[in-house]
C-alpha positions, 0 to 999 in steps of 0.5 A, spaced: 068 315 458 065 318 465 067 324 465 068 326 473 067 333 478 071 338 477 072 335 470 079 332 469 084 334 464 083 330 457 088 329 451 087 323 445 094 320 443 093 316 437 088 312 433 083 316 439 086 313 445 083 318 451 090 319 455 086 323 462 090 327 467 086 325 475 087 328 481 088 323 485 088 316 485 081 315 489 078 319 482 080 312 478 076 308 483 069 313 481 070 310 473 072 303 475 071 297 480 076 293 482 076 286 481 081 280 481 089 281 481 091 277 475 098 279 476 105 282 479 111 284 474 117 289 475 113 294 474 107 294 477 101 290 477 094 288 473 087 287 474 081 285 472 076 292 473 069 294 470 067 300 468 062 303 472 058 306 467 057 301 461 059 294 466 064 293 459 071 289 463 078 291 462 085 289 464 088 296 469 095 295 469 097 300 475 104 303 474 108 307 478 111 314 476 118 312 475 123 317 477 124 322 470 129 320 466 128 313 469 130 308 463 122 305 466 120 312 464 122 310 456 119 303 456 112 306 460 112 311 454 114 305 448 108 302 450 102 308 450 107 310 444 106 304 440 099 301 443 096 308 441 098 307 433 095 299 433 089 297 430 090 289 430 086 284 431 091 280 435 094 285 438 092 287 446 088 293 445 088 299 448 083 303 450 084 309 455 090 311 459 089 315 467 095 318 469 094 321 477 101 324 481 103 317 483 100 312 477 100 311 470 094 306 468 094 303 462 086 301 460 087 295 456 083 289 453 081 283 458 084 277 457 081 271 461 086 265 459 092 268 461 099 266 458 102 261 452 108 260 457 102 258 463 098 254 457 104 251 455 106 249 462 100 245 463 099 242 456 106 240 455 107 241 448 101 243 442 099 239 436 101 241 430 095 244 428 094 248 435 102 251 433 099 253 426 093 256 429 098 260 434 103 262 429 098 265 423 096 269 428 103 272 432 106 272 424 100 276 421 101 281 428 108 282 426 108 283 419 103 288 421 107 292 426 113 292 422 109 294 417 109 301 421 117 301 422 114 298 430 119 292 432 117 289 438 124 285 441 121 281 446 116 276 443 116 271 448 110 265 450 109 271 456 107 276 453 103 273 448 096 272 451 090 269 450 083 272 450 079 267 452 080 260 456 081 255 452 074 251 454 070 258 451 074 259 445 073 252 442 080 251 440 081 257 437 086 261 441 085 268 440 093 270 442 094 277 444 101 280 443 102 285 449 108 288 453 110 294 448 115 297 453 122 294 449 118 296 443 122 301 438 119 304 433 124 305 426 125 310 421 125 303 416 130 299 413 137 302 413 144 302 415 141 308 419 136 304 423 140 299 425 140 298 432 145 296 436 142 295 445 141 287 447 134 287 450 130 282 451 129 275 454 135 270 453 133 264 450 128 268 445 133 273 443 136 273 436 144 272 436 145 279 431 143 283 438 147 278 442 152 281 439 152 287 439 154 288 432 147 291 429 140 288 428 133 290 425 126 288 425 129 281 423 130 279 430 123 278 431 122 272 426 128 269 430 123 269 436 117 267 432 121 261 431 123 260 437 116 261 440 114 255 435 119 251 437 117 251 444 109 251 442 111 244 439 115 240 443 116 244 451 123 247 450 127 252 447 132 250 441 138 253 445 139 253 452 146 255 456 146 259 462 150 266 459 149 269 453 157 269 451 155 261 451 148 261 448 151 265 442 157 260 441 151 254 441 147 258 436 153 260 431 156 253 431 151 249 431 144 248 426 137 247 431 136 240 432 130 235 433 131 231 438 126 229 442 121 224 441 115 228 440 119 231 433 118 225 429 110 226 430 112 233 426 111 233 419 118 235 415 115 241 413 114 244 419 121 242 422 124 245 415 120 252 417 123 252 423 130 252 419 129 257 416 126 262 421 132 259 426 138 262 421 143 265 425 145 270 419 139 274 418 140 275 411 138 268 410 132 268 415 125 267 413 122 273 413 115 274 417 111 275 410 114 269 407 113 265 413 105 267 412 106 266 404 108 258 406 105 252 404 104 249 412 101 255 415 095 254 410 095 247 412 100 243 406 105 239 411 106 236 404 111 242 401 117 243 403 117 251 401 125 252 399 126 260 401 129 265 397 134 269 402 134 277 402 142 275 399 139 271 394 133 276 392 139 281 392 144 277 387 137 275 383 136 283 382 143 285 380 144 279 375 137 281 372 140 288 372 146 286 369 143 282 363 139 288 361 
């Protein structure tokens, strides 16, 4: 990175992440030129910038400063926290954080495509074997994170990106999973590292954080599936306008098919979806099962019956109990 007169201050986060104290807002604009605004959220907005020095084109997310003690200032911190411990391959990379007395800007990889939510508005739905493209992808990131105890907790199509345009990449969707900011980092798996705060987006949120009742890494297998369902036909598999009702719908009643684009999918992938969609997280397909299954390689043929975590656990016992 260029380094600026009178020299700022620099620290490095994890995985050497640069984090680089400005004096003032205009000192960004000696390192970067402004491009294109590529969107506004709560928090503040993105834009496409090029390093001046090496021409290279990055996402520049500005926020700013939130009051201390703000509940924006822990999901500001969540993101550089997490982003700065990640090395993957479909996963947003981070490469620089500029802080000023104002603003906090997140240097990030570009993604030219924009979002699966505004990719699926404009297609409908996917093909089955544009879902399992997707869902290797979003899997294989997520059995990452929680590889190093990192739940996401809001997967969802928005925060999904795709690096290219889907005429450059040739069909082969390079996702990105972006937006940290809800991200929790666990002490592992555990009674003690259940958590118990409902976060989220509604119709994506797993029903053991609806309730209330505690709930783990699990609660991203729930969205992944969610996230599929809506990749293959356009709409989530429960709908109601409050959580209380949304809950009742998902404990009371089995994901349905319905829609007439169903009966172009294969069984297979429907029965997966069954298994990632299950209401007790004890008997939902883990995310490592889900990449070990025969339709994310390609067989629609297989009908791949899980073990559940209570089964794996009744197995272990009788198997302790004989010997």
């Amino acid at each position: 990175m260029e380094q600026l007169s009178p020299r700022p201050s620099t620290a490095t986060l994890e995985k050497g992440v640069p984090d680089i104290r400005l004096k003032n807002d205009a000192d960004l604009s000696k390192i970067y030129v402004y491009g294109t605004k590529l969107g506004q959220g709560g928090f503040g907005a993105v834009y496409e910038a090029t390093h001046i020095e090496t021409q290279t084109k990055w996402a520049i997310k500005e926020v700013c400063k939130p009051a201390p003690g703000s509940s924006k200032v822990k999901m500001v911190e969540n993101e550089i926290n997490c982003l700065s411990q990640i090395n993957h391959a479909h996963v947003i990379h981070l490469e620089a954080v500029y802080t000023t007395n104002k603003r906090i800007c997140l240097v990030s990889e570009l993604c030219k495509g924009g979002d699966l939510r505004q990719l699926l508005d404009k297609k409908k739905f996917f093909t089955e074997d544009e879902t399992r493209k997707i869902i290797f992808c979003l899997a294989d990131a997520v059995a990452y994170l929680h590889k190093r105890d990192i739940v996401h907790r809001d997967l969802k199509l928005e925060n999904i990106l795709l690096k290219n345009s889907l005429d450059e990449d040739d069909g082969t969707f390079d996702i990105k999973v972006a937006d940290f900011g809800l991200s929790v980092k666990t002490g592992g798996v555990g009674i003690n590292n259940i958590r118990t705060d409902a976060c989220g987006t509604l119709i994506y949120m797993a029903p053991e954080m609806m309730s209330g009742r505690g709930y783990s890494h699990w609660c991203d297998v729930w969205s992944i599936g969610v996230i599929m369902f809506m990749l293959l036909c356009g709409e989530p598999p429960f709908v109601c306008k409050t959580k209380n009702k949304l809950l009742d719908k998902i404990m009371n009643k089995q994901v349905e098919f319905t829609q007439p684009i169903w009966a172009k999918v294969s069984d297979a992938a429907k029965y997966l979806l069954t298994c990632l969609l299950k209401a007790e997280p004890a008997d939902r397909m883990s995310v490592q099962q889900l990449l070990e299954n025969p339709w994310i390689t390609g067989d629609t043929s297989v009908l791949c019956v899980q073990t559940s975590v209570l089964e794996m656990m009744c197995d272990y016992l009788e198997h302790e109990e004989s010997n």
